[in-house]
C-alpha positions, -999 to 999 in steps of 0.1 A, spaced: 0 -42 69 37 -48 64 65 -35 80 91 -47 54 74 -36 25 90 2 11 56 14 -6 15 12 -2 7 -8 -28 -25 -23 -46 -41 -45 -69 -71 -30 -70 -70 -2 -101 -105 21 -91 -94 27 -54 -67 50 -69 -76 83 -80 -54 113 -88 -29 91 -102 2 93 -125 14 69 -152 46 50 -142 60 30 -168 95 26 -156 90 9 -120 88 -21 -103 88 -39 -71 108 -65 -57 84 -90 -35 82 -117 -7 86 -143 -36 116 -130 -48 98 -116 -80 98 -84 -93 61 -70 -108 63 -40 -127 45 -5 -113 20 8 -133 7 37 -116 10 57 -84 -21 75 -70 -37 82 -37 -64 59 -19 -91 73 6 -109 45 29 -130 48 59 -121 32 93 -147 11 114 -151 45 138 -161 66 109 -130 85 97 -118 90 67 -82 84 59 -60 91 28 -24 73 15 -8 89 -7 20 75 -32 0 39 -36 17 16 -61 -6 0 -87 8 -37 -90 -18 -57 -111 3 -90 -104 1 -83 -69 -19 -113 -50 -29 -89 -18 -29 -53 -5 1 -40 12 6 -11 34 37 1 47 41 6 82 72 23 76 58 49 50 28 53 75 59 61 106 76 86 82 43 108 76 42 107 114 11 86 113 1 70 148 -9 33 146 -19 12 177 -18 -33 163 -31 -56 188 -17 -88 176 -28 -121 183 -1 -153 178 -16 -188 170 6 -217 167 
């Protein structure tokens, strides 16, 4: 979970179904790199309680090196998120 990324985004091509070609795109990441988009589809997961949960709009980024999802997209599709965080020095 980010809160500075802009999109959902993936590495992982069979979580994405209903998806559309994108062969203009890319990202600008953490590492000051930009990795081109190569599709945009929606992802459904499960949480630990059971539910079932869909984001749509998910970036395909093959050169990604982890999942990202926005915690700003998930705030402007009015979705509810509760992050206990734990700091370690």
């Amino acid at each position: 979970m980010d809160y500075g990324c802009s999109f959902h985004m993936t590495l992982n091509r069979l979580w994405l179904q209903d998806f559309i070609e994108f062969e203009e795109g890319s990202v600008l990441v953490g590492d000051n790199k930009s990795y081109k988009i190569i599709i945009i589809g929606t992802i459904m997961f499960h949480l630990h309680d059971g539910t079932q949960r869909v984001l749509k709009k998910v970036r395909f980024v093959p050169s990604l090196k982890c999942n990202l999802i926005s915690l700003g997209e998930l705030e402007k599709n009015e979705y509810v998120f509760d992050l206990k965080v734990r700091w370690e020095c």
